[in-house]
SEVO-400414 format. One record per atom (N, C-alpha, C, O): x, y, z; residue in one letter; residue number from 1; atom name. Coordinates in pm, whole numbers. Example, Ala and Ser with C-alpha at 12.3 -4.5 7.8 and 13.67 -1.06 7.14 Angstrom:
<atoms>
      X      Y      Z code pos site
   1319   -569    780    A   1    N
   1230   -450    780    A   1   CA
   1320   -330    780    A   1    C
   1424   -332    846    A   1    O
   1285   -225    708    S   2    N
   1367   -106    714    S   2   CA
   1290      3    787    S   2    C
   1341    114    804    S   2    O
</atoms>
This chain:
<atoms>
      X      Y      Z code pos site
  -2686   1641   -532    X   1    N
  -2569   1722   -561    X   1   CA
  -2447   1631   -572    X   1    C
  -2406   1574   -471    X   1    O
  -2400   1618   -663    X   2    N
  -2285   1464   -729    X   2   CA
  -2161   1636   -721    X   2    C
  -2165   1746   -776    X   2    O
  -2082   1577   -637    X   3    N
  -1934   1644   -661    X   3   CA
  -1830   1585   -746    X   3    C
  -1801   1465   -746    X   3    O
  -1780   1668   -813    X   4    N
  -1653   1607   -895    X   4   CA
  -1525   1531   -755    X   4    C
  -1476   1584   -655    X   4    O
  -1514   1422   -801    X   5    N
  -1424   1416   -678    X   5   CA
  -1254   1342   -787    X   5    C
  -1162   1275   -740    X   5    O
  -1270   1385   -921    X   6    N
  -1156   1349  -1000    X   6   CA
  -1044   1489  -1009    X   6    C
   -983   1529  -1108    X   6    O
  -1045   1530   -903    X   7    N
   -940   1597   -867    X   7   CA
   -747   1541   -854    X   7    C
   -731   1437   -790    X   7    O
   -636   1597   -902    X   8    N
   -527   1564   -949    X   8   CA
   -522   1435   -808    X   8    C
   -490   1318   -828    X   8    O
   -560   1494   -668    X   9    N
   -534   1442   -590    X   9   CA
   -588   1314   -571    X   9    C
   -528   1226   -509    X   9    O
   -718   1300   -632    X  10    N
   -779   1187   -641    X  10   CA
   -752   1079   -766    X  10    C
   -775    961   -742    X  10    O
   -715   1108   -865    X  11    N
   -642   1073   -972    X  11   CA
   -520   1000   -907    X  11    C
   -510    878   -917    X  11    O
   -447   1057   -856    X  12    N
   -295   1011   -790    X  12   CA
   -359    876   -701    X  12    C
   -315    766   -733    X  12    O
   -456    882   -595    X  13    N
   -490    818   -538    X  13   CA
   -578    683   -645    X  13    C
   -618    588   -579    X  13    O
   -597    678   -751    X  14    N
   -647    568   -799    X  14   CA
   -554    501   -844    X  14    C
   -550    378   -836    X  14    O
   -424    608   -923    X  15    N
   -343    534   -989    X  15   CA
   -247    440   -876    X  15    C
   -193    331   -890    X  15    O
   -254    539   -757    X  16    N
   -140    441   -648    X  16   CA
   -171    338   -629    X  16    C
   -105    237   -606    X  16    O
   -324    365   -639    X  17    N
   -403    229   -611    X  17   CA
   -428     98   -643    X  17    C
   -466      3   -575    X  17    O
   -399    111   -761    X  18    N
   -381     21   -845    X  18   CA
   -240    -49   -872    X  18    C
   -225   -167   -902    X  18    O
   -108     77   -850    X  19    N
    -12     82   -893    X  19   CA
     44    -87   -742    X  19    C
    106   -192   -755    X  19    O
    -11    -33   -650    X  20    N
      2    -68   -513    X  20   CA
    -39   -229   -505    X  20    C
     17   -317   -440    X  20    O
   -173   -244   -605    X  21    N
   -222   -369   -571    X  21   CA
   -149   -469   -677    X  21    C
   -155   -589   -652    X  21    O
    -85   -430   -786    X  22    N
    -47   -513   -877    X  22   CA
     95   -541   -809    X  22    C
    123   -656   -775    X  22    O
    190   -428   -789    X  23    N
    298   -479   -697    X  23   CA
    306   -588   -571    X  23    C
    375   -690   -568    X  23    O
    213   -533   -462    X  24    N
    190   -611   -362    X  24   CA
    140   -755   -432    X  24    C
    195   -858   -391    X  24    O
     24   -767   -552    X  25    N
     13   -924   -552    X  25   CA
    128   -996   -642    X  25    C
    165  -1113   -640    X  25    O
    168   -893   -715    X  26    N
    338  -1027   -761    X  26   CA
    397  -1038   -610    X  26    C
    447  -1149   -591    X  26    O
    403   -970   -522    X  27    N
    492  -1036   -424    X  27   CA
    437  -1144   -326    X  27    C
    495  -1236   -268    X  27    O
    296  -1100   -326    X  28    N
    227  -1203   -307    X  28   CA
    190  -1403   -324    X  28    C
    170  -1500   -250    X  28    O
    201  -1364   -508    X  29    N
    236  -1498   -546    X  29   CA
    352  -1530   -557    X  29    C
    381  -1648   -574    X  29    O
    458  -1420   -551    X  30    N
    590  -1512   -510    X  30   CA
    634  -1549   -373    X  30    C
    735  -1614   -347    X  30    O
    552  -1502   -290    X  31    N
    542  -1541   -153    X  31   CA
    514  -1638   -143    X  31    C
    575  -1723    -77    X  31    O
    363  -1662   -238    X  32    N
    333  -1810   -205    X  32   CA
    343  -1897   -234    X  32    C
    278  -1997   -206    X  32    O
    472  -1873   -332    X  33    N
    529  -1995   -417    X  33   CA
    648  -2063   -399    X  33    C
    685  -2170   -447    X  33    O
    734  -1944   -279    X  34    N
    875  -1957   -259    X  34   CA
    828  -2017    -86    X  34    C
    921  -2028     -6    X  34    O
    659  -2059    -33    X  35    N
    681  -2089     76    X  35   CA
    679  -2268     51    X  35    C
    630  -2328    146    X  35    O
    702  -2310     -3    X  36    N
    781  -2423    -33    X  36   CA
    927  -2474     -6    X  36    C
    970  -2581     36    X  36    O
    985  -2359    -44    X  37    N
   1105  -2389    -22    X  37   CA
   1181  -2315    128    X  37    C
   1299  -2325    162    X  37    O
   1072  -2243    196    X  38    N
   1121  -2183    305    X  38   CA
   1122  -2323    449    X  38    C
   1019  -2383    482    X  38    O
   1275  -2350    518    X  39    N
   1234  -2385    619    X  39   CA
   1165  -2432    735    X  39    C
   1173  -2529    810    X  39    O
   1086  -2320    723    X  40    N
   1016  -2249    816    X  40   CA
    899  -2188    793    X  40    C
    896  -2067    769    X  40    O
    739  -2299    801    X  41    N
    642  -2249    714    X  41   CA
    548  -2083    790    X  41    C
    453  -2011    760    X  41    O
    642  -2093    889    X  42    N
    562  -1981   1000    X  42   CA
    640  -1863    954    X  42    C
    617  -1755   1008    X  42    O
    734  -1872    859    X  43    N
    858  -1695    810    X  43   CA
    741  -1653    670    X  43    C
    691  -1541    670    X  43    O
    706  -1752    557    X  44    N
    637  -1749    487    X  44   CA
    483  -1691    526    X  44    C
    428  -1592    478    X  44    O
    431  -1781    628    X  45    N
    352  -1687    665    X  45   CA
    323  -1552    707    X  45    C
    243  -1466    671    X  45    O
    410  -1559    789    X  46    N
    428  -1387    872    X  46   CA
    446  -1278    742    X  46    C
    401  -1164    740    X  46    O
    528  -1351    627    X  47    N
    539  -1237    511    X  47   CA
    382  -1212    442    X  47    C
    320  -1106    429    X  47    O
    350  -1328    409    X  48    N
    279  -1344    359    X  48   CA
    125  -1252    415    X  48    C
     39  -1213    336    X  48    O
    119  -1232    562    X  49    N
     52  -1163    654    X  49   CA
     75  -1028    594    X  49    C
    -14   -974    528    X  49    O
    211   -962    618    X  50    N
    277   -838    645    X  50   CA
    186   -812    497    X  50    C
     84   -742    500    X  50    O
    223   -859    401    X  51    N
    193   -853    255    X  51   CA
     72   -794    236    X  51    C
     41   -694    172    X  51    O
      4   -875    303    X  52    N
   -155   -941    285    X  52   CA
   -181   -765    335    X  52    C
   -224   -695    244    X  52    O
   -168   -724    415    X  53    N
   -234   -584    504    X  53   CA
   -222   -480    404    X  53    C
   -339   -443    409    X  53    O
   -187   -432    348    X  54    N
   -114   -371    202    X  54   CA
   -218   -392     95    X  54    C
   -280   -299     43    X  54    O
   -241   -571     52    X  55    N
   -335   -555    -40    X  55   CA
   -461   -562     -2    X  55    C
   -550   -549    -86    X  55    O
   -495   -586    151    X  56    N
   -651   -554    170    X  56   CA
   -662   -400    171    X  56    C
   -746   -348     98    X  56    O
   -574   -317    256    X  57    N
   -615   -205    196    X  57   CA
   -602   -116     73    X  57    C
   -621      4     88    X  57    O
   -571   -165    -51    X  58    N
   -565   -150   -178    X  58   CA
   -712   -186   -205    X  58    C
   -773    -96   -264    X  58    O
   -780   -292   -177    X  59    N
   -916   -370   -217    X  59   CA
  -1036   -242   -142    X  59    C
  -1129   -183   -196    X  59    O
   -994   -237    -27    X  60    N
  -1081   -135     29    X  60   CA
  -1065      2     10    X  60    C
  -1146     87     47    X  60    O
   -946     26    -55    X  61    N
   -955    151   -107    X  61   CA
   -988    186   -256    X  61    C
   -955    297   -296    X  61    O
  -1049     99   -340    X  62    N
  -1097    -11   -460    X  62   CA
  -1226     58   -394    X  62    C
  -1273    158   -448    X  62    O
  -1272     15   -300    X  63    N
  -1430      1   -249    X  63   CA
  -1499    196   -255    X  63    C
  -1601    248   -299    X  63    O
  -1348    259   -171    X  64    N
  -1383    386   -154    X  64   CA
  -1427    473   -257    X  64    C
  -1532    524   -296    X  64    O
  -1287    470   -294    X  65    N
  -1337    507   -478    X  65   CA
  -1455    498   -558    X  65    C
  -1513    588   -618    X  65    O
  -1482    375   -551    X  66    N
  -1597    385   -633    X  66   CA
  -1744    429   -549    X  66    C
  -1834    465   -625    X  66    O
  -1765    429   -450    X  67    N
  -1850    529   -380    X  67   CA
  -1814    673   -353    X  67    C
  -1884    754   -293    X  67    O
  -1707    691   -399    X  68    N
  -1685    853   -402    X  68   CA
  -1713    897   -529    X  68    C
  -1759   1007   -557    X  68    O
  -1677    780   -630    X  69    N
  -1782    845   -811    X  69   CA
  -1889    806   -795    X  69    C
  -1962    904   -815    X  69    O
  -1964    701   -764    X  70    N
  -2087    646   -750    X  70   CA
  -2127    671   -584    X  70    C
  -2100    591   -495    X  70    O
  -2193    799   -565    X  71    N
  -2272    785   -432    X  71   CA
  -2367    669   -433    X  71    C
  -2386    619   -323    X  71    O
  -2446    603   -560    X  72    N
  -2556    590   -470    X  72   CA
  -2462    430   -484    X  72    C
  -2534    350   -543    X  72    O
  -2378    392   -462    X  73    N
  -2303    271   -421    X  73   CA
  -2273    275   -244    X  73    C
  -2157    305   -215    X  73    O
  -2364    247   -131    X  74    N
  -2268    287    -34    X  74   CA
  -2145    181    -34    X  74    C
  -2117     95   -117    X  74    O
  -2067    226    117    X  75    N
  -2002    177    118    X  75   CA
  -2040     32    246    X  75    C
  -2156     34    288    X  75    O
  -1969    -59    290    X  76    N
  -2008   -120    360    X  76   CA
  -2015    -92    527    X  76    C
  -1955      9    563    X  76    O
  -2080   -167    626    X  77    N
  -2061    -55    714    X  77   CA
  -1921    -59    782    X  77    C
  -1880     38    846    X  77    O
  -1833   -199    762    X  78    N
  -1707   -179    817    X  78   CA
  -1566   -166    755    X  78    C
  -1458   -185    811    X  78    O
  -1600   -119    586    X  79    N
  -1518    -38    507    X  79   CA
  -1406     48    573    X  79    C
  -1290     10    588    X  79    O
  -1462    177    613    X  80    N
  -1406    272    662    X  80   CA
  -1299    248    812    X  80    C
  -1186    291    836    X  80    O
  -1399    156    899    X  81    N
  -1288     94   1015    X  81   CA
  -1143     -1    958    X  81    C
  -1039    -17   1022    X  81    O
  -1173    -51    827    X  82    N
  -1096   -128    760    X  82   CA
   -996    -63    733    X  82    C
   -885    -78    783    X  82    O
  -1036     35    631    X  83    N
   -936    103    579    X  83   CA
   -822    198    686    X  83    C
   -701    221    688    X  83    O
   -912    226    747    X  84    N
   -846    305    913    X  84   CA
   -708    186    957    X  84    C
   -586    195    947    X  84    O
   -790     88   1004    X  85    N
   -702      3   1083    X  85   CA
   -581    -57    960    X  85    C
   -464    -76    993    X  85    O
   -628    -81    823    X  86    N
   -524   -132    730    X  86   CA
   -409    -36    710    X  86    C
   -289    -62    714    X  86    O
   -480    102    683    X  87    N
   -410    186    676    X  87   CA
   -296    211    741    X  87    C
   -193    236    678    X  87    O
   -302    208    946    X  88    N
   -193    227   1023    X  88   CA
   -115    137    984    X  88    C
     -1    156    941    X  88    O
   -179     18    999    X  89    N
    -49   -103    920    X  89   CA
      0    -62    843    X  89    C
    102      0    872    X  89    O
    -35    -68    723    X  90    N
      7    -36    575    X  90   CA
    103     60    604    X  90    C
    219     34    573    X  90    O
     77    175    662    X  91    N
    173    242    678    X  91   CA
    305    219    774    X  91    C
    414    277    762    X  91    O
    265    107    884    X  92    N
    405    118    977    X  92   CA
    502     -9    854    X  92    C
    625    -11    855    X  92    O
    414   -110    752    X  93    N
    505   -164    643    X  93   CA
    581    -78    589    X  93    C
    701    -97    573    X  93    O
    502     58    545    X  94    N
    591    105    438    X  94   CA
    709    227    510    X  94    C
    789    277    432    X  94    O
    712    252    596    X  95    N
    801    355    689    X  95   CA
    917    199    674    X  95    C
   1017    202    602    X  95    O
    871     55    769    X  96    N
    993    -31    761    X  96   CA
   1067    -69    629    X  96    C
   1184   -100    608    X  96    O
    968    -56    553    X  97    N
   1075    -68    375    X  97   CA
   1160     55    339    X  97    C
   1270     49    285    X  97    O
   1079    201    385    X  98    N
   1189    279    332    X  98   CA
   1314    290    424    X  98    C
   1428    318    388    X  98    O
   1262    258    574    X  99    N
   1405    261    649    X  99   CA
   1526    173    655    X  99    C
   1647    184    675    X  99    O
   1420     65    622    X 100    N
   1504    -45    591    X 100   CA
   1622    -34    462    X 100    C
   1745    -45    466    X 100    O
   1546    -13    372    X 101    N
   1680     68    238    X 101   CA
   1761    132    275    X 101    C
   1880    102    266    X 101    O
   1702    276    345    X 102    N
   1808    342    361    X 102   CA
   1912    329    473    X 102    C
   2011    397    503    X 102    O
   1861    229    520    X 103    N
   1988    186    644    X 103   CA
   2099     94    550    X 103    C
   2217    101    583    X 103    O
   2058      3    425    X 104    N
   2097    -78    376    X 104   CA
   2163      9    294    X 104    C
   2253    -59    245    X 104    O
   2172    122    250    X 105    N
   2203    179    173    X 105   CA
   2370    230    218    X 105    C
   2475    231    155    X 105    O
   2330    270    368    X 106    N
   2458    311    455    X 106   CA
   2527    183    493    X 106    C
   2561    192    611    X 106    O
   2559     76    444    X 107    N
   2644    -26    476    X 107   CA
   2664   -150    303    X 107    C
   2668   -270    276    X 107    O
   2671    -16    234    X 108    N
   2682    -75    106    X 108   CA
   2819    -32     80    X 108    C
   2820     25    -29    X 108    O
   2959    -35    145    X 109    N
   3050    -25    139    X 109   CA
   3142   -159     72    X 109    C
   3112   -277     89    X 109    O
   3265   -108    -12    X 110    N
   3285   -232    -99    X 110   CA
   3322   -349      2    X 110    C
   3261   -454    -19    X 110    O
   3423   -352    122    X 111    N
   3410   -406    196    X 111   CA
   3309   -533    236    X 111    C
   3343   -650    251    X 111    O
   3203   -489    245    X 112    N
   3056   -552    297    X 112   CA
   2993   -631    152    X 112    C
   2917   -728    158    X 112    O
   3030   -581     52    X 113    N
   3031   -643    -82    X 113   CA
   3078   -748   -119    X 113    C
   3015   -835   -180    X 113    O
   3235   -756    -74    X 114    N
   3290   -847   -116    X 114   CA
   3261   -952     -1    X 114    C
   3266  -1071    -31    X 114    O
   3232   -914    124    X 115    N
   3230  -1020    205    X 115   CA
   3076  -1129    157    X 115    C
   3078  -1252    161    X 115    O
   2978  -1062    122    X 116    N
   2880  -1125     91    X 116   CA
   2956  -1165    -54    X 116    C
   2961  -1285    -80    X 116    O
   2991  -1108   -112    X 117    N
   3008  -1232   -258    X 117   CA
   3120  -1317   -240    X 117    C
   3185  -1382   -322    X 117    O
   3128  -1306   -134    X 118    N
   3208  -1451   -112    X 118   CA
   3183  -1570    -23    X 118    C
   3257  -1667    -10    X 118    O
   3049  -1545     48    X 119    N
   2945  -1665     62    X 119   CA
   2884  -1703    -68    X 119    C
   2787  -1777    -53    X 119    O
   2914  -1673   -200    X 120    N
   2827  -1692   -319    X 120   CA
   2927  -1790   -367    X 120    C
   3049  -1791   -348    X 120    O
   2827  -1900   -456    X 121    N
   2928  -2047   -457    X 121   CA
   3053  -1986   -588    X 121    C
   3040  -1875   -640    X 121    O
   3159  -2073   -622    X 122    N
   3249  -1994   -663    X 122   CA
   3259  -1987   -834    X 122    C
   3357  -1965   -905    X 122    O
   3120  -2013   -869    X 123    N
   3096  -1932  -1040    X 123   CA
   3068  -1805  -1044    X 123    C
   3105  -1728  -1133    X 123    O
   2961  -1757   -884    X 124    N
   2901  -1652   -941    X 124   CA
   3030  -1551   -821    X 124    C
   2988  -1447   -771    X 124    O
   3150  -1589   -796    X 125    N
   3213  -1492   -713    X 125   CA
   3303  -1380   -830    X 125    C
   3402  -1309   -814    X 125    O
   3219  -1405   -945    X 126    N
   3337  -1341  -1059    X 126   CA
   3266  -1214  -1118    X 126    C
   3278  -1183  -1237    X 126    O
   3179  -1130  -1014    X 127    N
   3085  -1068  -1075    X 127   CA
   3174   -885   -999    X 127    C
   3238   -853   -899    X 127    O
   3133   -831  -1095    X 128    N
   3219   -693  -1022    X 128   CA
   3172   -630   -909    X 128    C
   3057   -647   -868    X 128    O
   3241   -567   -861    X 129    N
   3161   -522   -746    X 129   CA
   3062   -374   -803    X 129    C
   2969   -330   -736    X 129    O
   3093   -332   -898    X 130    N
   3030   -184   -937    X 130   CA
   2899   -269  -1005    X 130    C
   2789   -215  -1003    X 130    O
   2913   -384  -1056    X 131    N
   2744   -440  -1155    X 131   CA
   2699   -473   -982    X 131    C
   2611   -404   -933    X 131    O
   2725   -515   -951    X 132    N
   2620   -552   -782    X 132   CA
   2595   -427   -764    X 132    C
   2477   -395   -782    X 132    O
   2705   -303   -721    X 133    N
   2597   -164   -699    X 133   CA
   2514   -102   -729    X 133    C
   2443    -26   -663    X 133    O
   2511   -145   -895    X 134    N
   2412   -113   -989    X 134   CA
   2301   -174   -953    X 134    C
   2198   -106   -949    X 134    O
   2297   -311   -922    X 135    N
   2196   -367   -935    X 135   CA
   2135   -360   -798    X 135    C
   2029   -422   -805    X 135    O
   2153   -314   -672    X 136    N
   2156   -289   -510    X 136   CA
   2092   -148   -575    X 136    C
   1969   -149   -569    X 136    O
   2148    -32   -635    X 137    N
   2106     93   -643    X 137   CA
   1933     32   -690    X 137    C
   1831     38   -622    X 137    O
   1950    -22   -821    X 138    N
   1830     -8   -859    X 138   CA
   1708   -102   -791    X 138    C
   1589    -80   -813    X 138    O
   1760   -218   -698    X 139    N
   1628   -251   -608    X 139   CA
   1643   -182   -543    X 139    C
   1547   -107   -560    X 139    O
   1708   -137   -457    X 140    N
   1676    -51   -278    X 140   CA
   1575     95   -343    X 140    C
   1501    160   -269    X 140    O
   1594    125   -494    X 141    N
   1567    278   -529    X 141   CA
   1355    198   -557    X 141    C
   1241    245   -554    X 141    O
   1417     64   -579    X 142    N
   1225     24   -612    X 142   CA
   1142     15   -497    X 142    C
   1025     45   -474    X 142    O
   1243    -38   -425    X 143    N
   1126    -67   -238    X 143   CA
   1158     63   -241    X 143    C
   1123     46   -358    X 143    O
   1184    156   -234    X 144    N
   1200    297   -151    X 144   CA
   1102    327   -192    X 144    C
   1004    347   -120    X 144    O
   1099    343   -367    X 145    N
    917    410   -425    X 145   CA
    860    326   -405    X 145    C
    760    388   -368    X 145    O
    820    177   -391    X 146    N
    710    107   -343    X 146   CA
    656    177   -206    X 146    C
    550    237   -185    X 146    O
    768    148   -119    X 147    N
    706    224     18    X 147   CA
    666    412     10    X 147    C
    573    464     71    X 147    O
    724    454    -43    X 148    N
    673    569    -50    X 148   CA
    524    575   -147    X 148    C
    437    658   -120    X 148    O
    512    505   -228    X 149    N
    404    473   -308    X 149   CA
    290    489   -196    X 149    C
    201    575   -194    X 149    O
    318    364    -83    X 150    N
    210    287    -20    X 150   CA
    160    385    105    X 150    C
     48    390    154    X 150    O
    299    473    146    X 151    N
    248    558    235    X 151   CA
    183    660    214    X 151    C
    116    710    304    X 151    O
    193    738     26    X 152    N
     84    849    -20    X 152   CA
     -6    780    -10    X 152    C
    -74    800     91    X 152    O
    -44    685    -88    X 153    N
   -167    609    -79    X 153   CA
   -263    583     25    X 153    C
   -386    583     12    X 153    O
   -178    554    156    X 154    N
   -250    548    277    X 154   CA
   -301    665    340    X 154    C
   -411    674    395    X 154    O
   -195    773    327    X 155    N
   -251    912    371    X 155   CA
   -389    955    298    X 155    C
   -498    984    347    X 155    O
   -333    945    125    X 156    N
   -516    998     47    X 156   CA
   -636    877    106    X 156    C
   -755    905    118    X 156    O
   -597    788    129    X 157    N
   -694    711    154    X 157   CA
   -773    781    284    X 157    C
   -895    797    287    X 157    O
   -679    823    396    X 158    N
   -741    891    511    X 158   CA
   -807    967    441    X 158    C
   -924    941    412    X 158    O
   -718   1119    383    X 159    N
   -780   1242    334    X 159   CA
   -937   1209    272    X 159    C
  -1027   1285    308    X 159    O
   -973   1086    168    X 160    N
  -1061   1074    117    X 160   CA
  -1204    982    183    X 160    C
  -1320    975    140    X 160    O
  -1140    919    299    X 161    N
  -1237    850    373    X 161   CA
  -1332    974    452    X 161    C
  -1453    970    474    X 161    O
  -1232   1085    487    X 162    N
  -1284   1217    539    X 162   CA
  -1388   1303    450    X 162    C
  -1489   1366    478    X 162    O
  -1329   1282    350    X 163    N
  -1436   1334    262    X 163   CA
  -1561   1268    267    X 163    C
  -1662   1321    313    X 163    O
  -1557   1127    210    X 164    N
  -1650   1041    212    X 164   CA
  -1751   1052    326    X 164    C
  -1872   1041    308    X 164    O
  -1701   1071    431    X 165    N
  -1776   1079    532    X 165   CA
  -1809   1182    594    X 165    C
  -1864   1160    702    X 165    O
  -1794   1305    562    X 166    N
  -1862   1451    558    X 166   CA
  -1976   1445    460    X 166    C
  -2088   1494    474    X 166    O
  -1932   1382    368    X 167    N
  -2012   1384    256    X 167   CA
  -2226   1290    297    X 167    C
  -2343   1305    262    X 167    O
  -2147   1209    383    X 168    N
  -2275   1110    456    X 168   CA
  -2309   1196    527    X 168    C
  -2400   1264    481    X 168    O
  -2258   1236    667    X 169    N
  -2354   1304    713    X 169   CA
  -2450   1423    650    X 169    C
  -2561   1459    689    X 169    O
  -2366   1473    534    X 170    N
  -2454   1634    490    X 170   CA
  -2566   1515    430    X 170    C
  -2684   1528    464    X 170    O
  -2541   1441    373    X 171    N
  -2685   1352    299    X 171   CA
  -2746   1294    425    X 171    C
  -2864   1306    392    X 171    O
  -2749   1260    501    X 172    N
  -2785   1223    614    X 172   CA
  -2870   1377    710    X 172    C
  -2988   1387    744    X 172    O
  -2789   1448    723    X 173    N
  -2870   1615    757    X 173   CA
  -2962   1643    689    X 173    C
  -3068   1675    742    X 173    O
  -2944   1637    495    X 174    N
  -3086   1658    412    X 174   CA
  -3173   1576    399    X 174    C
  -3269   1597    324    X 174    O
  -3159   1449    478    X 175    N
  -3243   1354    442    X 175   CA
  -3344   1384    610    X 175    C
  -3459   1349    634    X 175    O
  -3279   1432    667    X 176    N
  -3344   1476    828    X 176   CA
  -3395   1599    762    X 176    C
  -3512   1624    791    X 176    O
  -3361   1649    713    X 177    N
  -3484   1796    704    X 177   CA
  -3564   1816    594    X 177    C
  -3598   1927    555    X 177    O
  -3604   1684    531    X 178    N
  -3701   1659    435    X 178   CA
  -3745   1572    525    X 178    C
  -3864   1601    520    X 178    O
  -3737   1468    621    X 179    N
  -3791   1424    687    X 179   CA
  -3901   1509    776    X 179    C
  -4021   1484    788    X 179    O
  -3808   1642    848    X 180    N
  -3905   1726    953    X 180   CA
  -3991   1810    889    X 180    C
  -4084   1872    940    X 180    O
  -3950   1808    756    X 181    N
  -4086   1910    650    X 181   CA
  -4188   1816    626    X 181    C
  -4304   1855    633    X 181    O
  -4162   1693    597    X 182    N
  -4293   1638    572    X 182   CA
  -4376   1609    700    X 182    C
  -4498   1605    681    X 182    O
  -4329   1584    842    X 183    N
  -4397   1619    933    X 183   CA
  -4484   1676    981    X 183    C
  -4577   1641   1055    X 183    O
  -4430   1840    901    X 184    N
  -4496   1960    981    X 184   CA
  -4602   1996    889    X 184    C
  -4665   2103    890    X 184    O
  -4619   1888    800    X 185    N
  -4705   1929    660    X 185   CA
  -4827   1795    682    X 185    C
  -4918   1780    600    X 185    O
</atoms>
């Protein structure tokens, strides 16, 4: 018995999925390109970590998927603990990106503007303060949907690991009671 499992909800969940892993690995290789020039090879790392939790569970939710179209693909046996444990991560990343914006968002006063563009060396102090808001609106508005991206994603990933695994035991129950019929025969 093969269930349709390309439901809107599951659809959303491939595209995040994907949407999730191509984002996370550009930041990835610019992580690991800008840890050259960091200081401090242990700040690079730790990002590079934080990062990393995000795209393993993108890979393992890669894995789910395709055993939720392809049953007879299982999954591995420590898939599901993976995705569990990536998941809480993944998610306490993406709660700190959206809070993080929107705290950044409340101290985007011109004030606080000009004081930072004036640690900026004195070519680029000639820039307006409304093109910086523009350009502050439109990253803080991208991490906000990145993190909100990463936290639907993590939730369907639960919702669908649940499935997945209702789905084993009922094959696991019919495979026990074709087992006790051929017994009794």
């Amino acid at each position: 018995m093969k269930q349709n499992y390309m439901s809107i909800s599951f659809k959303v969940f491939r595209i995040l999925t994907n949407i999730n892993l191509m984002i996370i690995g550009f930041f990835l290789v610019s992580s690991l390109m800008s840890i050259a020039f960091l200081p401090s090879l242990s700040q690079g790392l730790l990002v590079m970590m934080v990062l990393g939790v995000v795209f393993i569970h993108s890979i393992l939710s890669l894995y789910l998927q395709r055993s939720l179209l392809h049953p007879e693909i299982p999954l591995k046996e420590n898939t599901p603990g993976g995705i569990r444990i990536m998941g809480v991560l993944a998610i306490l990343y993406a709660l700190y990106m959206i809070a993080g914006c929107l705290l950044f968002l409340g101290i985007r006063s011109d004030d606080a503007i000009k004081e930072m563009m004036e640690q900026l060396p004195a070519e680029q102090q000639n820039v307006s303060i409304t093109a910086v808001k523009k350009v502050m609106n439109g990253f803080l508005t991208f991490i906000i949907l990145h993190g909100c991206a990463v936290l639907v994603n993590c939730i369907l990933s639960f919702f669908f690991l649940k499935k997945w695994k209702l789905r084993q035991e009922s094959i696991a129950a019919q495979q026990q009671d074709i087992d006790t019929e051929d017994k009794q025969y």
